[in-house]
Structure formats: structure tokens, C-alpha cells
C-alpha positions, 0 to 999 in steps of 0.5 A: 566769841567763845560759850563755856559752860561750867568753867570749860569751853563748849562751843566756839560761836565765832569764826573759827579755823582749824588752829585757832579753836578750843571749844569742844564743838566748833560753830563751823562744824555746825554751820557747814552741818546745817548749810550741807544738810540742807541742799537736800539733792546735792553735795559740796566737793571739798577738793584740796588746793592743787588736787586738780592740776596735779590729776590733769598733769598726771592724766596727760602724763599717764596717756603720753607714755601709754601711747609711747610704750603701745608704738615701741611694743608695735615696732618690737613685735614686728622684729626678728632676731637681734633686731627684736631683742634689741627693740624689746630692751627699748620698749620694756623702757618706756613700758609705764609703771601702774603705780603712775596712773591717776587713780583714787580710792573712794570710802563710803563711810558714816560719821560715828557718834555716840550710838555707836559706842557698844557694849565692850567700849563701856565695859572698858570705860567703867572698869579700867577707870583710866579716861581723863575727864578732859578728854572725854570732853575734848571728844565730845564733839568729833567723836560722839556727835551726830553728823552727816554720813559721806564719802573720802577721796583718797589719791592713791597715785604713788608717783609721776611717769618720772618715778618722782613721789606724788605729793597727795599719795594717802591723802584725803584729796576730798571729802564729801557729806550727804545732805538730808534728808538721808544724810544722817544715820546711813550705817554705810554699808557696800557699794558695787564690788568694782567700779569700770570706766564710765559706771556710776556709783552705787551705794547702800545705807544699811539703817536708813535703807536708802541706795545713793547713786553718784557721778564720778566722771570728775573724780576726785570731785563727785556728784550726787545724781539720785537717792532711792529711797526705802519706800521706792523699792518696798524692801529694807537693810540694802547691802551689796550691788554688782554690775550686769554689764549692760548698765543694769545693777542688781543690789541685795536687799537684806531686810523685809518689806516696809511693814516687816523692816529688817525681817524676812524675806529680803529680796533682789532689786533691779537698776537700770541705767538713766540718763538724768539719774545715773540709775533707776529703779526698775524691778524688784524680785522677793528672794524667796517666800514666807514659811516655805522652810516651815510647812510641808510641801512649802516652796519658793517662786518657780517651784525652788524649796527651801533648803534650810530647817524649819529651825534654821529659819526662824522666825518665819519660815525662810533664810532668804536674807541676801547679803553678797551678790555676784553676777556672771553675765555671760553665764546668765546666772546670779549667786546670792549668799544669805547672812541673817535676819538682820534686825536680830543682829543690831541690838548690842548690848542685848545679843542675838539669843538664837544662832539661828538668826544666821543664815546658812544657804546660799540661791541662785538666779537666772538673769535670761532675762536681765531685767528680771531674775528668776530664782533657780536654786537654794543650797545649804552650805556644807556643816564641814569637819568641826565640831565645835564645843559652842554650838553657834561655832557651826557654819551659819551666816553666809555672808559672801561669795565670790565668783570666778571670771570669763576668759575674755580677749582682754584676760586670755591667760584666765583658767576656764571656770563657771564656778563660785565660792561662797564663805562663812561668817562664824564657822570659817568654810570656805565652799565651791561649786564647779558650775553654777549653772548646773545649780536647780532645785535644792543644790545642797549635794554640789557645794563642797567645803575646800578651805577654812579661816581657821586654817589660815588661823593657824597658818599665820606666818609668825605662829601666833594662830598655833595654839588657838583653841578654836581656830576659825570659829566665828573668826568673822571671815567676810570679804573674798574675791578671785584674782581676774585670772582665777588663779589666787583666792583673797579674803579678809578675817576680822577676828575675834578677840580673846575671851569674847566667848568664855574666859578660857577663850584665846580669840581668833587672828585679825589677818588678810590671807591669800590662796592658790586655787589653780588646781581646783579650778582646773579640777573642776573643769570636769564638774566635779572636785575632789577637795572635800572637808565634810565626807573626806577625800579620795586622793587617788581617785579610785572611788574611795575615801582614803582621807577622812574630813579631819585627816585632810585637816590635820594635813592641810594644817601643817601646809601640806598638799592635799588633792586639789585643795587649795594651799595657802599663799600668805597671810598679812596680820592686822593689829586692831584692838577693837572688837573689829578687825578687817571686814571689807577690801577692794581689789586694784582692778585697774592695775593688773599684770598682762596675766590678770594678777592684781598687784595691790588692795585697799581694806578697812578695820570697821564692821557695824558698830551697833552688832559690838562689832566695831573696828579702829576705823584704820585703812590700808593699802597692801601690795601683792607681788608676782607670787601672791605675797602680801606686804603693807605699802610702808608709804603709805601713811596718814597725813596727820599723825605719820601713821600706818595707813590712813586714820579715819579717828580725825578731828579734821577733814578738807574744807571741814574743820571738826567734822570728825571721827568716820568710819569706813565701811567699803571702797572702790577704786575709781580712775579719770574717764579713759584712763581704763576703758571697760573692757581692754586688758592690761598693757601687754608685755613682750617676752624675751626672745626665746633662747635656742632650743638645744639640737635633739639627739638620739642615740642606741645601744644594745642592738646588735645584741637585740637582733641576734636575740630576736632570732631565735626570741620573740622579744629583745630590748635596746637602751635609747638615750634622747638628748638636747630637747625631748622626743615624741613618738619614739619608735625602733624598728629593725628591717631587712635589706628589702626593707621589710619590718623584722620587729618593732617596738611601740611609741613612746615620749622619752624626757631630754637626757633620760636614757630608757630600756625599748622592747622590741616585738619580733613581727615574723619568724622568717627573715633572720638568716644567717650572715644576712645585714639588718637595719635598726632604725630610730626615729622621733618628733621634736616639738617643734615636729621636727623628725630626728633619726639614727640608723644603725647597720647589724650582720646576723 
């Protein structure tokens, strides 16, 4: 039976489907609505037809040929010589390509509706007066409407062992809805950055202030295992989660106690692993104390002051707000970001008055103890070069930061490092400190600012970010994290558009972009860098400032080299028309090459809608090959529409007629248990057999010369020319024929086919009589230290 109302359909009382229903809110809609909604501690999985066998054959598949690549590598590492090149060529085809190996995507996302429709959206409403009335209707149901927040299971398994393409590569294999009471109104925000094999899933919802964990041992089918509640862990706005390693997560808290709901200070909160639950709640750390910026001698826990002004944490007296969080475990130490207080931020239409609502420090924490952190520092971020004609432009709202990674047996190649990053929302600085563990106190004095979203602006490979009037300034950089090696930098830039802050204001490229870091950190390995966009660069290292902070921008932004800086890779151009842009992404950390270099990400268009700053609710996936260059994965496309990526902008989910629109805020990528046991490397690659290194030669000229010289001189030289492969400890020496050293010359390293000048140092005055025969001698060590010699005979 169909209800209309006022001569157009609403609602579609009877059975429905998919195909057969008009009405603008669907009866299935709300039956499924209500009947999930009310299992109050579980989820329905509403996996697609074929999803599970086609998981199994490719996870028998995917195992099978591991297991033959692992015995043919074997068989080749134990050859010698042709026998080896040959078992090379055989194992290298059979060697399993990483896009065969079942994985998903889990998107944590909620279910828009009409809070969700801000300033800028109404503003476009009312003054282009373009939307049909019948489509405003038409929507009323899959994008205004309440419903439950949840989770999409996306395959993102391109192929078969066989090459052949996956039939479920970018679909939505299964959709999940929270029940309530916690099921509405999540503002779904971050999970933990990866997931390893065996972790749960754990997830945080910034409005209700709720921490969902999940079992995903039968992925793409999930379990809800617990739900935390605001009023279990005292603290509100949860953000961000990482792993410990020892089963413990640590998840950031942006938002003050129950009394004081996203004010200030927010804090830590400890997870610990439970049998029954996945996770429990086990401790709770504040990140730093009221009024401790806003009275004299104020501090925080342990004795740690404040390090931001009494302005900059208004309005009580602290910037402990954390946002970001990573853990280096084998460092013992945790780094937080601070982003804002963030009850200012979520009041669109009415904007924040003050920039001081953002944060700009960043802490630490020592986790000797796992179970309970201690605060060990605060920093202030560095102000950089800019200086902005809007003053909020300035580096406030530390969103995230990104550590760098042990060097472990399953990684061998990743650069030695203890350092971290941290980013700017609004001012673009990117900042590093070589070593967190050295961080006590008010560490302002060891961050340094090394790059700038706005660099990148301008940078953009089509040009468009040349002529940007304010290139970086609040340009929303967000996500960024280090490839396992250490090697690359990634971070994503939402954008802003033009005329978000005046009319004259031309916006800010929505991209994704890359960095090579490598010479920074193995600068840094010394605790020091001299990368340095606030004071300038000593690029000789003499002492003195040869760059000023801005001259090393200026060069920077013509892609030029500047001490050991950073240099961009490439950027990746997202088109979002929205006030949005690409806020969140995931790296694919079960896929890297025997290096440690990731090969692809996921990202998403989608912030907090209710900040203005919403996004197109698209998601991509984007390859990243052996150089770092950034590309869209063409094949990946939307079920529905044959679009780019996939859109969350759908009226229909699997097993969910009319559940519509969705926005997705984060994601992991999760695989079946065993398919990459915590802790073991990529599969490893054999190299070529090694060509024949060419035979080191030396030859001399010039000695006879030489030795008449050195008779009646206390210096002479000779030419000696190396060839074939290089020499070390090159080294002359002219004897007589008892053997005694004449002369000689120092040793030195001399590059293959160069051809050098020697000076040879007379030792002794006697010894060079007439018509008497001399030796000169020439030595050298290949690298293999191999002696290679030449001997030349002289009559004086």
C-alpha cells in the first residue's frame, strides 16, 4: 500500500524492494531501522551473495602459492651460478602478485541528514534557485533523514592468483548498522591507524563520545564486541587510537570531563585486551592541567609547564586538547598533537570568533609503564616563515602527527630513526624532531619546521597552485604517515575553496602529495637537522645562516634541493566541489615491497560537516609505484554509477534498500586471519645474479721522471690511472734494491678510469746514487680487498 501526501507519494507502507519503490521513504527503511536499532548489543551482517566463497577460494589460492613462491626462493638461495640464475628466473614466476591477496577495506562512516546540511550548502540553495522541488523530495529520505551510523566492507582484492579480475573489486561486499543506543548521531571519526593480523577494531564517535570495538576475525562479516561509553571513561570528543603492541591501545580524548563536554583539558585513555570484550577500559590519563598556561608558575602533571600562551589557551588556561596519536613502543614514549577545543569548532553557521580556539603544541608521554602514561613534554610548534595578511593563517591546530618506524627483522632496509612529525591544519607546517625521547620539559627549542602544504600548493604537477595568493594558509592538511622504511612522507590537504575567506581569496588545492625524507632522517641520526623554515639554514654547515627562512622557500618552491629538506615526490589532485576535500587515508600496510615502500592508499572526501567543512562523501584507491608517484586506480570504480571510486552519495546499501547517503570519515585495511601474521616482512625478493665485476687495473706514468727529480728534490709526482673497478689505499713507494723505502707517497681512494696526479715525499736524502736501479711500486685494495699491484724498474 502506498501513503501520499498532498498529491505526492511519502512513504511505501507495504513490502518493498529496491526496483519497485517510489515513495520518498521506504517501510523497509524503517523496519530494518527499528529491528537493528533495537538488538542493542549486536550487528546484522548484510554480506553480498558469493562474498564468502569467493574469500575462501582466494584465501586457499593466496596461501597455496605463498607457500610455492617460499619453497622455489629456498631452492634458488641455496644455487650457485648458472644453476641460481636459472632457479631465480623460476621462483620470480611463481612469486604472488600483492593485488591477489584477500583484503578489505573497512570505512567507519555515519548516516547524513539534514543537520548535516551547513552554511555554505544553504547558501547555495537559496541563491542559484536551481533545485527541482521534486528532487528536494526525491531526497528527502536517503539524504536528510536520520539513521543508524555504521560500517562498509569494501573488497579491495583486484584479482585471482591467475591474473583474472575479482568480480567484487570496489564493492560494497557488506554493510553494517549500529544498534542503539549508540547507533545515531556518532559523527564517526578515526579508528586505530592499522590494523595488524589478530587486533580488534577500535573506533571512535566524536558527538556521542562513544568507543566501538569490533571482531573482524570473519571479515568481510563483522561482530560488535563492546561499546564504551562517554560516562565509563569521564572524558568526551574521542578521536584517534594506536596500538601499543602488547594488545593495549591508547585513543585520544579531545574533549573535557562529563561536566565540561568538549572543553578543556581532554585526555589519554588506556585499552587493554579482554577476552570477552576485545578491549576494556583500563586507565585514564587528563593530558595536562586547567590553568597551567594562565597563571604564574602554573604546570602540568610531573612538573611539565605549558607551553602555550595564556592567549593561546583560552579559555581555561590549557591547549591540552589531543587529537593524533602514535605510539613508538620500543621507544617507550607516545606523541600527541593538540587541534582544538572542540566544542568552538562545531557550531556552523556561527563561526569560531577566536583563533585561539586551535591549538598549536604538541606532548609527550612515557609509556615504561604501558598501562599508564606519564606526561614528559609540551612543545609549541615553530610560527615558520609566513606571514600571513589573516592573522588565523598562522600555524595553530596541530591536528596530526606521524612517526617514524623501528628497524625490525621483518623491515632490515628501514633508515635508523627516533624521530616524529607533526602537521598543521590551518598554517600548512610540517614540523620534525630528530628524537623523541630527548623531548622533557618545554621542548619548543627541538621541533624545526621542514616542509609546507603550501609548498605543495604551488607545486602541483598541472600548475594550477602557481598563482595562489595564499598558498598553505588554512589549506586543511590533515592525514600524514611514514612509509614503513622511512623513506617517503604522505599527507592528504582537504583545500579550501575560493573565496572562503574574502572575495579576493583564490582557495587552496584539494590534493594528496608525497615526500622524500630520506635525507632528513639520516640527518638526523646525529640529533640534529638542519632543515629549518623559521630561523634559516646553514647549508654548509659552518655555523652560519647562509639562507634566511624565506630564501629557502623561494627555492623550495621552484623544486630546487635545499640542505637536507625534504623534496617533493608528486601530488595527486582531488576535484571536490564541496567545502571538503581529502581529510583522511590509509595506507596499504599488508601489501609493502620487500623494501618496506607501500604500494597503494585509500582516502576519503568527508571532514565534520557541522565545523561548514563537509566533503563529496567519494573514496578512492590510488597506487603508489616503485618511485613514490601517485596515480588513481582507474579500475577502481562505483558499482552504481561506473564512477570514479566509490560513492557513498547512494540510495542503496546490500541488504539495505533506502538506508542512503553516508559519509565516510576513516578506514582500515583489514585481511582474513593469517593472510599477514603481525610481525613477518613482505615476501622477500631474490636479486640477480650479480654481473662479473671488471678486473682492477693500475697503471703509472711519469716515474722515471719522478725518481730522477726526487734526487736532488724533496717532492716529485707520478700519474696513476685505476681501471676496471675502484681502488682503495692506493699507495707509491720507490725502494732500492736492498729494499729500503726511498719515498713515498700517502694513501688515498681513486674512482675507476680516473687518472690522478700522486705526490711522492723523498724519505731520505742518501740512497739515490748514480746508475743505481730503483723500484716503484704501486699497490691498491679492490673492494672485494683484493691486492692489486704494478711494479716499475728505474735506472738513475
Amino acid at each position: 500500500m502506498i501513503a501520499t501526501l498532498g498529491g505526492g507519494t511519502l512513504l511505501a507502507t507495504g513490502p518493498a524492494t529496491a526496483g519497485d519503490n517510489d515513495g520518498a521513504i521506504s517501510a523497509e527503511w524503517l523496519s530494518n531501522t527499528l529491528s537493528r536499532g533495537l538488538k542493542f548489543s549486536q550487528v546484522d551482517n548484510n554480506t553480498i551473495p558469493g562474498a564468502i566463497e569467493r574469500r575462501d577460494k582466494a584465501e586457499a589460492e593466496w596461501k597455496a602459492a605463498t607457500a610455492r613462491y617460499k619453497a622455489a626462493y629456498a631452492n634458488a638461495a641455496k644455487q650457485t651460478g648458472a644453476a641460481r640464475t636459472a632457479a631465480i628466473a623460476e621462483a620470480r614466476k611463481l612469486y604472488p602478485d600483492p593485488k591477489a591477496k584477500p583484503e578489505y577495506n573497512l570505512v567507519w562512516s555515519g548516516k547524513q541528514n539534514v543537520a548535516d546540511i551547513n552554511a555554505d550548502v544553504i547558501s547555495k540553495l537559496i541563491q542559484n534557485l536551481t533545485i527541482n522541488p521534486q528532487g528536494l523530495l526525491e531526497m528527502l529520505g536517503p539524504q536528510f533523514l536520520p539513521g543508524l551510523d555504521g560500517w562498509q566492507v569494501i573488497d579491495v582484492r583486484k584479482q585471482d592468483i591467475s591474473g583474472k579480475r575479482n568480480p567484487d573489486y570496489a564493492k560494497v561486499v557488506n554493510f553494517v548498522q549500529l544498534p542503539l543506543p549508540w547507533g545515531v548521531e556518532n559523527e564517526p571519526h578515526h579508528m586505530q591507524y592499522e590494523w595488524e593480523d589478530g587486533d580488534p577494531v577500535i573506533a571512535g564517535a566524536l558527538f556521542v563520545s562513544t568507543t566501538h570495538v569490533l571482531d573482524v576475525s570473519d571479515i568481510p562479516n563483522v561482530k560488535l564486541k563492546n561499546q564504551i561509553p562517554l560516562t565509563s571513561v569521564g572524558y568526551s570528543i574521542p578521536d584517534a587510537y594506536d596500538a601499543v603492541g602488547d594488545g593495549r591501545f591508547i585513543g585520544t580524548f579531545m574533549g573535557g570531563p562529563v561536566a565540561n563536554f568538549g572543553g578543556s583539558p581532554g585526555a589519554l585513555a588506556v585499552f587493554k585486551p579482554d577476552p570477552n570484550t576485545g578491549l576494556a577500559l583500563e586507565n585514564v590519563v587528563p593530558a595536562g592541567n586547567l590553568l597551567a598556561a594562565a597563571v604564574p608558575g602554573g604546570t602540568n602533571a610531573n612538573g611539565v609547564p605549558e607551553a602555550c600562551s595564556a592567549a593561546e589557551a583560552r579559555p581555561l588556561g590549557t591547549c591540552a586538547n589531543p587529537h593524533g596519536i602514535q605510539v613508538r613502543a620500543d621507544l617507550e614514549t607516545v606523541v600527541t598533537s593538540d587541534y582544538a577545543e572542540p566544542r568552538e569548532i562545531v557550531l556552523d553557521p556561527v563561526k569560531t570568533v577566536s583563533k585561539y580556539a586551535f591549538r598549536p603544541t604538541v606532548r609527550t608521554f612515557d609509556l615504561s609503564n604501558p598501562g599508564a602514561p606519564v606526561l614528559t613534554s609540551v612543545s609549541h610548534m615553530p610560527k615558520g616563515w609566513r606571514e600571513p595578511a589573516q592573522r588565523a593563517h598562522e600555524n595553530y591546530g596541530i591536528m596530526e602527527n606521524a612517526k617514524t618506524w623501528p628497524k625490525t627483522a621483518a623491515f632490515p632496509q628501514t633508515l635508523e630513526s627516533k624521530g616524529a612529525f607533526a602537521g598543521s591544519m590551518c598554517g600548512g607546517g610540517i614540523f620534525f624532531t630528530p628524537d623523541i625521547t630527548k623531548l622533557k620539559g618545554n621542548a619548543s627549542d627541538k621541533w624545526v619546521q621542514v616542509w609546507d602544504d603550501g609548498l605543495s600548493n604551488i607545486l602541483t604537477k598541472d600548475g594550477a597552485g602557481k598563482f595562489l595568493d595564499q598558498p598553505g594558509d588554512c589549506a586543511g592538511g590533515a592525514w600524514h604517515q611514514v612509509s614503513r622504511n622511512n623513506k617517503w612522507l604522505f599527507r592528504s590537504v582537504q583545500g579550501r575553496n575560493p573565496g572562503s575567506d574574502n572575495y579576493f581569496d583564490q582557495g587552496a588545492t584539494k590534493e594528496l602529495y608525497d615526500l622524500d625524507i630520506q635525507d632528513l632522517i639520516k640527518s638526523a641520526q646525529d640529533g640534529k637537522v638542519r632543515c629549518d623554515l623559521t630561523n634559516g639554514i646553514d647549508t654548509d654547515g659552518d655555523g652560519s645562516k647562509d639562507l634566511t627562512a624565506i630564501q629557502a622557500v623561494h627555492k623550495l618552491a621552484q623544486g630546487q634541493k635545499v640542505a637536507d629538506c625534504p623534496t617533493l615526490i608528486d601530488t595527486l589532485k582531488v576535484t571536490d566541489n564541496t567545502t571538503g576535500g581529502p581529510h583522511w587515508a590509509a595506507l596499504d600496510n599488508h601489501s609493502y615491497t620487500p623494501d618496506g615502500s607501500p604500494t597503494r592508499l585509500t582516502f576519503s572526501n568527508y571532514f565534520v560537516s557541522r565545523t561548514g567543512v563537509d566533503g563529496d562523501h567519494r573514496f578512492y584507491l590510488v597506487n603508489i609505484d616503485k618511485d613514490g608517484k601517485l596515480s588513481y586506480d582507474e579500475d577502481f570504480r562505483d558499482e552504481k554509477t561506473g564512477g570514479l571510486g566509490v560513492n557513498f552519495n547512494r540510495r542503496n546499501w546490500p541488504g539495505s534498500p533506502d538506508a542512503g547517503f553516508y559519509k565516510p570519515h576513516s578506514m582500515l585495511w583489514v585481511t582474513p586471519p593469517g593472510i599477514s601474521p603481525k610481525n613477518v616482512g613482505p615476501l622477500p625478493v631474490l636479486p640477480d645474479e650479480p654481473a662479473a665485476t671488471p678486473a682492477a687495473g693500475l697503471a703509472i706514468g711519469g716515474q722515471a721522471s719522478a725518481v730522477r727529480t726526487l734526487a736532488r728534490k724533496p717532492r716529485a709526482s707520478v700519474r696513476v690511472k685505476v681501471t676496471g673497478a675502484p681502488l682503495t689505499k692506493v699507495k707509491v713507494v720507490v725502494r732500492n734494491a736492498g729494499k729500503r723505502s726511498l719515498a713515498a707517497s700517502k694513501a688515498r681512494t681513486i674512482a675507476a678510469g680516473k687518472k690522478v696526479k700522486v705526490t711522492l715525499n723523498r724519505a731520505v736524502r742518501s740512497g739515490w746514487a748514480r746508475k743505481s736501479k730503483v723500484t716503484v711500486t704501486v699497490t691498491g685494495k679492490t673492494p672485494e680487498g683484493r691486492s692489486v699491484t704494478v711494479r716499475r724498474s728505474v735506472r738513475l
